[in-house]
GUVEXDREN-223607 format. One record per atom (N, C-alpha, C): x, y, z; residue in one letter. Coordinates in steps of 0.05 Angstrom, whole numbers, plus 5000, padded with zeros to 4 digits. Example, Ala and Ser with C-alpha at 12.3 -4.5 7.8 and 13.67 -1.06 7.14 Angstrom:
BEGIN
526448865156a/524649105156a/526449345156a/525749555142s/527349795143s/525850015157s/
end
This chain:
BEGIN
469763982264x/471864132250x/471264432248x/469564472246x/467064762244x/468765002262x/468564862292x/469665082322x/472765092303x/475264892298x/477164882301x/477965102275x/476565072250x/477365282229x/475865512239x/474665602250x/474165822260x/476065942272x/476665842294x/478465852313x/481266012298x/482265882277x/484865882255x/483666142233x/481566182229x/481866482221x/481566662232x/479566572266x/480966842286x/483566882297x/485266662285x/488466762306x/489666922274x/488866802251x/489966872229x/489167152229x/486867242227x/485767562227x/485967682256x/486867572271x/488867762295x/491667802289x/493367622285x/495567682273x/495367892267x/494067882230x/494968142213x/494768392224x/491268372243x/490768632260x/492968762269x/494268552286x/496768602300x/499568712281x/499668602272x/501568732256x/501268992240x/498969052238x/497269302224x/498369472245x/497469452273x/497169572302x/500369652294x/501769582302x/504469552306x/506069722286x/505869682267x/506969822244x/506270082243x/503570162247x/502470482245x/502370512273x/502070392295x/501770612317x/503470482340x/505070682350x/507470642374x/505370622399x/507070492415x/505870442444x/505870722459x/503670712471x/503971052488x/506471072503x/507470782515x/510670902534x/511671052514x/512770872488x/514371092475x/513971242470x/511471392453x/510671622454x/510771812474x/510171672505x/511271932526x/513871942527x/514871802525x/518271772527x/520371932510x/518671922491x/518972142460x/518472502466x/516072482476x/515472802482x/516372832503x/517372712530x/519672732550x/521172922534x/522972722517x/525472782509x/525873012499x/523173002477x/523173342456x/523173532478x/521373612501x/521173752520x/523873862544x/524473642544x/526973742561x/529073722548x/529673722516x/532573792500x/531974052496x/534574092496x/535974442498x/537774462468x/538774222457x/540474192439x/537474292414x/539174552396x/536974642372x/535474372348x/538074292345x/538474142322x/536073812333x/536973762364x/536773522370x/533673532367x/532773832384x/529673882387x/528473882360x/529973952339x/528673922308x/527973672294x/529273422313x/530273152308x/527373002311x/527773162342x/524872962365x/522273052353x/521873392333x/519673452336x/518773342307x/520673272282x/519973182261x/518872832266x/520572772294x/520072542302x/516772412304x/515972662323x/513172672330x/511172802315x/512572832294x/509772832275x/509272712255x/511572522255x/512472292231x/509272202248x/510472102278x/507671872293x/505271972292x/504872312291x/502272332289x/501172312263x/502772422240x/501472242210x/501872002199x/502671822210x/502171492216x/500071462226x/498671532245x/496771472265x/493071602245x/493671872233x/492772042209x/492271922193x/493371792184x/493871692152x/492871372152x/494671272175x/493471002181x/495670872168x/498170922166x/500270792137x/502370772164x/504270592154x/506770522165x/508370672175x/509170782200x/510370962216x/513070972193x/514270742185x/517170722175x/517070592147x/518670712127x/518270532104x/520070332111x/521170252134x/522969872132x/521169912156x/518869632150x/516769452165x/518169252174x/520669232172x/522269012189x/522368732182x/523368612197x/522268292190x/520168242218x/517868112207x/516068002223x/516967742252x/516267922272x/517267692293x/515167622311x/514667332320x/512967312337x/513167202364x/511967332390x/512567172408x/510667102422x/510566782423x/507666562437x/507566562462x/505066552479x/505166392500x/501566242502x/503165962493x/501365782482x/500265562502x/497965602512x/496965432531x/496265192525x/496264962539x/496664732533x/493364672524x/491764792531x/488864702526x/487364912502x/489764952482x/488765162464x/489164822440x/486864762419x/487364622405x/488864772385x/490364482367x/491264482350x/493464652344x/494964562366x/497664842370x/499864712339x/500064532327x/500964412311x/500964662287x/497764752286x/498464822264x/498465202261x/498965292286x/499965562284x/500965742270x/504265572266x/506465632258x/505865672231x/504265502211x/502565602186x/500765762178x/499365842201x/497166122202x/498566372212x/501066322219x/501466612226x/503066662201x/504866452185x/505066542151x/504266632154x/501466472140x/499566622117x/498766842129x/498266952153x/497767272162x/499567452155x/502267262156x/504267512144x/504767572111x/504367342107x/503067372075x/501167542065x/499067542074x/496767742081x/497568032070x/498367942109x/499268302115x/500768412092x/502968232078x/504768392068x/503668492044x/500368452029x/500468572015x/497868752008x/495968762038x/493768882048x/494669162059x/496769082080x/497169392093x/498269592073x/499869652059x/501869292056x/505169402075x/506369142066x/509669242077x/511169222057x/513469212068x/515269252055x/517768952047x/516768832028x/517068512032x/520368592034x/520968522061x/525368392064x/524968242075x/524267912059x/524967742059x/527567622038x/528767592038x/531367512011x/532867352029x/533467092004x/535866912007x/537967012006x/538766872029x/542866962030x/543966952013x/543966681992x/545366631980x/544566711945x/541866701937x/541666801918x/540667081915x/540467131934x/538967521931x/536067551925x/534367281920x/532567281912x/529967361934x/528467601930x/526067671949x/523867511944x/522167411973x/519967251966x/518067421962x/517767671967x/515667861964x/513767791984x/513867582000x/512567552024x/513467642049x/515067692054x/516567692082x/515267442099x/516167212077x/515666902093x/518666622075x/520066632094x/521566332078x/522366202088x/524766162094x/525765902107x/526066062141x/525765972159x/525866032188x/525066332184x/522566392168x/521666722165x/518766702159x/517066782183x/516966952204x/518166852229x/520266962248x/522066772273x/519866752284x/519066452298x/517066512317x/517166302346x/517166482368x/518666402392x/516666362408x/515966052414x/514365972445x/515065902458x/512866022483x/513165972512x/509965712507x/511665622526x/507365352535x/507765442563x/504865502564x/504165542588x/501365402598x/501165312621x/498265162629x/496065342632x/495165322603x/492765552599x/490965532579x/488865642578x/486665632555x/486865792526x/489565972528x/489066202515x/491666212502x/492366342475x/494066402464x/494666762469x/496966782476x/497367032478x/500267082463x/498867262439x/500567312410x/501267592403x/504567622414x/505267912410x/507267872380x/506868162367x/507968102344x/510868392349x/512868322338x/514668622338x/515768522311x/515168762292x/517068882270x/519568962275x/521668822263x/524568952274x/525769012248x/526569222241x/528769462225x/530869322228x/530969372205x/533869262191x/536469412205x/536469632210x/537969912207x/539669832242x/537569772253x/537769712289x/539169482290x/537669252274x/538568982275x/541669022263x/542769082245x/545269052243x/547469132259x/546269322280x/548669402307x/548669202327x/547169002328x/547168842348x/549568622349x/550668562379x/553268532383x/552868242408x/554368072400x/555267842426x/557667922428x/558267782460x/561767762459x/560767652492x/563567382493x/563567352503x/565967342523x/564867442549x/566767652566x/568267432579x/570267532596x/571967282611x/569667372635x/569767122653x/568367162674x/569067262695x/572467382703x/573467612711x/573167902707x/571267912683x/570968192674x/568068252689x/566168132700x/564768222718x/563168422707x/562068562723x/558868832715x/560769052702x/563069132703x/564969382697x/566069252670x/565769022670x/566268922633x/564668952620x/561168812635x/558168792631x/558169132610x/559169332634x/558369602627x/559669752599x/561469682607x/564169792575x/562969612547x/562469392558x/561369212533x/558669402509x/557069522530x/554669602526x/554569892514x/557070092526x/557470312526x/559070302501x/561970172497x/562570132470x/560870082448x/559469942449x/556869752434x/555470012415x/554670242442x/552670492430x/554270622420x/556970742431x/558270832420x/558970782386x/560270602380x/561070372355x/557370392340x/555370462355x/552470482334x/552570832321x/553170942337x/553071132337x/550871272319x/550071382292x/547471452286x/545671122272x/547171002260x/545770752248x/543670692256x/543170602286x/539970432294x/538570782292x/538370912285x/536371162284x/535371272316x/537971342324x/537771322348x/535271682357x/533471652379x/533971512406x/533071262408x/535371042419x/534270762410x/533470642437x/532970402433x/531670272461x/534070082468x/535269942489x/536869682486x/535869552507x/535969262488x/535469012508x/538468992515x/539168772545x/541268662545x/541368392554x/541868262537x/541967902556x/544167862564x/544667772579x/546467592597x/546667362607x/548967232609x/548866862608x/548366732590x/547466472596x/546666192589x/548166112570x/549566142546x/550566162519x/550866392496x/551966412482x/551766562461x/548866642446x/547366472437x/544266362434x/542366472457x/542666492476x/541966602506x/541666792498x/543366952501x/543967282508x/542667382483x/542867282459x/541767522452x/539367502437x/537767222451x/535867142448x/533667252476x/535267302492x/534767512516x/533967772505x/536767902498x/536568122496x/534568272474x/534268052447x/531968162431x/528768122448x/528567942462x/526067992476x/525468212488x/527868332514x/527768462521x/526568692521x/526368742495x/525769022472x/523269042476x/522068842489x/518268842483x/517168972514x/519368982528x/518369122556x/517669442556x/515269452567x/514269722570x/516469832576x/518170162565x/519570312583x/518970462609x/515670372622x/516070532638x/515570212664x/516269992661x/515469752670x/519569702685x/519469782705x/522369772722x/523069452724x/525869392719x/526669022735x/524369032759x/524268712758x/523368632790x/525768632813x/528268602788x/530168652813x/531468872808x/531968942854x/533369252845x/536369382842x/537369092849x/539469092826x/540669152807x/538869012796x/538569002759x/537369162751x/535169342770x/533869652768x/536169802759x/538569872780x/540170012785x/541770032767x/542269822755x/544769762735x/543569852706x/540869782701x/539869842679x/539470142684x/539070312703x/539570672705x/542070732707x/543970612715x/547270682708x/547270722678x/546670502663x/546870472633x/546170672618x/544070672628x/542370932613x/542971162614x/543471252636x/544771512652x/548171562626x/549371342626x/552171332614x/552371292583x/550071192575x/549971192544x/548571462541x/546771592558x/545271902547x/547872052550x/550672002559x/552472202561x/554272102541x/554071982519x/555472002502x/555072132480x/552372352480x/551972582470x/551072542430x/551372202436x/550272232409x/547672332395x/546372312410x/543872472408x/540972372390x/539072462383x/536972352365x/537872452328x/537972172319x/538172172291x/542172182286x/543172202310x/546272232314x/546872482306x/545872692316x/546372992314x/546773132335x/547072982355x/546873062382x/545173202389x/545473192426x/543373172437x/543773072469x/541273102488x/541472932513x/540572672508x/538872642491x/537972312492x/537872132468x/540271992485x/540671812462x/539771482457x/538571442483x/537471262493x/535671322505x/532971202505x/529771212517x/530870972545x/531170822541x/530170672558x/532770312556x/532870142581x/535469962576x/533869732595x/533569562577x/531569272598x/533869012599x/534968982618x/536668742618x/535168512629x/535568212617x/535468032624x/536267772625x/536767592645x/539567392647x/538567152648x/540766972648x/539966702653x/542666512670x/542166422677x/545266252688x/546766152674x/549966212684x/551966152658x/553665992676x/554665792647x/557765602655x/559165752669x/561065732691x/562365812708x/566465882681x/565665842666x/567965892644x/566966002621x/565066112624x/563466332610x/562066512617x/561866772608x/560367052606x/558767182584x/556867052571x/556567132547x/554967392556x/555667572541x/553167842542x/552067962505x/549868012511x/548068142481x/547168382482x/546868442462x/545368762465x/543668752435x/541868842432x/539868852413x/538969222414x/539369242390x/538669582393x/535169532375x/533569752385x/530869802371x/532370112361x/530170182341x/530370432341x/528370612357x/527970822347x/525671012363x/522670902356x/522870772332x/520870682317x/520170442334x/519570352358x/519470052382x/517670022373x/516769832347x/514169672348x/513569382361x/511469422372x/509669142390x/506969242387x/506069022384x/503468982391x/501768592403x/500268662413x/499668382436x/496868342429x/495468142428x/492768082433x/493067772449x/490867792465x/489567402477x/487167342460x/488267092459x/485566912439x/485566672454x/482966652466x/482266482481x/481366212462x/481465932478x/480165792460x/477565722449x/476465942464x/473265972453x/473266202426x/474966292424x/475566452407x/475366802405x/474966822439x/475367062439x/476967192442x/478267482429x/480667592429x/479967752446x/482367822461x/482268152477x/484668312465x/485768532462x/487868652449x/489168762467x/491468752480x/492168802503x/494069082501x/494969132476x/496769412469x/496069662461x/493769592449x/493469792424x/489469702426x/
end
């Protein structure tokens, strides 16, 4: 029993790590992606936007405290090898990490019932922390965590398209989408986009999506191309950083699909804000971690 509870407070004290990671420090893409942007805007106001931007991250990073006072809701995503024991009881240790976390680092508990308004002060309740596996034939758990903002999460949009409306529906869908956000997700924002499979699909796609490096291109070049159209066409809707305008209103656009009913088109979009928290570690079943983000 000895190896196995061991085991369960190194995934538990990676977690929180991770979530620690994540909350106070941005991934270097975005950070270059960020000083890109401040550097080549010409707009006064926008450059005042990006530069308060980047120093919010450098006194996060300073301070060691939460880039954002909304820590999001805690999300996790698995890829759980079949020869990792006791995969049963995960889904309870990464609670209690978020339990933890929420009052070590601490965060900012938004957890609340729909129906009564009541906060658990955990950011843990009913289907809270979401937590999404992959099994894969492997020894090792590999556990990325992303904090997602309230602010982002409420612009997010399904619809499902006639399947006559094709990539030029795909595109207006997406471009309306930013448009209709316009300052809310705290823009310059990031967008996933799913496509296909169902309603459930897409924008269970498209919130993954969010976790791709921005400087990590499709494998297809296709879907390269279409995701630089996007980008190219939402930075020209001039809404700019913080919605004050500007050239960049979007960092970066990761699409990904799945196969759909031939009498369906569903498409998703998931907005991040500038604030793209992830963070990743592997925990082997010997119990060693490696931290793969941060």
């Amino acid at each position: 029993m000895k190896p196995t509870l061991n085991l369960t407070r190194t995934i538990e004290n990676t977690a929180i790590n991770l979530i620690k990671q994540a909350v106070t420090y941005l991934p270097e893409d975005i950070k270059q992606a960020l000083q890109k942007a401040y550097t080549e805007e010409t707009n006064t106001t926008a450059k005042t936007q990006l530069k308060t931007i980047l120093c919010n991250i450098a006194l996060a990073e300073k301070h060691q405290t939460p880039i954002c006072q909304d820590t999001g809701t805690i999300t996790f995503y698995l890829k759980a090898g079949t020869q990792m024991p006791n995969l049963h009881t995960i889904e309870k240790t990464l609670t209690t990490a978020t339990q933890k976390a929420t009052k070590e680092i601490p965060l900012r508990p938004n957890a609340i019932h729909p129906f009564n308004q009541k906060n658990t002060e955990t950011n843990t309740g009913k289907h809270t922390p979401p937590i999404h596996w992959e099994i894969t034939n492997s020894n090792y758990l590999e556990l990325t965590v992303m904090p997602k903002g309230g602010g982002s999460e409420n612009v997010s949009a399904v619809k499902m398209l006639l399947p006559t409306d094709g990539i030029s529906g795909l595109k207006k869908f997406v471009i309306d989408a930013v448009i209709a956000a316009g300052a809310q997700p705290c823009p310059p924002t990031i967008l996933g986009v799913g496509v296909g499979g169902g309603a459930d699909t897409a924008i269970a796609l498209a919130k993954k999506a969010l976790l791709k490096p921005l400087n990590e291109a499709n494998a297809d070049p296709e879907i390269a191309r279409l995701e630089q159209e996007l980008l190219e066409a939402t930075n020209m809707t001039g809404i700019g950083p913080m919605g004050l305008g500007g050239k960049t209103t979007v960092l970066g656009v990761h699409i990904d699909y799945a196969h759909r009913h031939p009498a369906s088109f569903p498409a998703a979009i998931a907005f991040s804000c500038w604030v793209a928290r992830r963070a990743s570690a592997r925990i082997t079943a010997d119990g060693t971690v490696e931290y793969l983000t941060h």
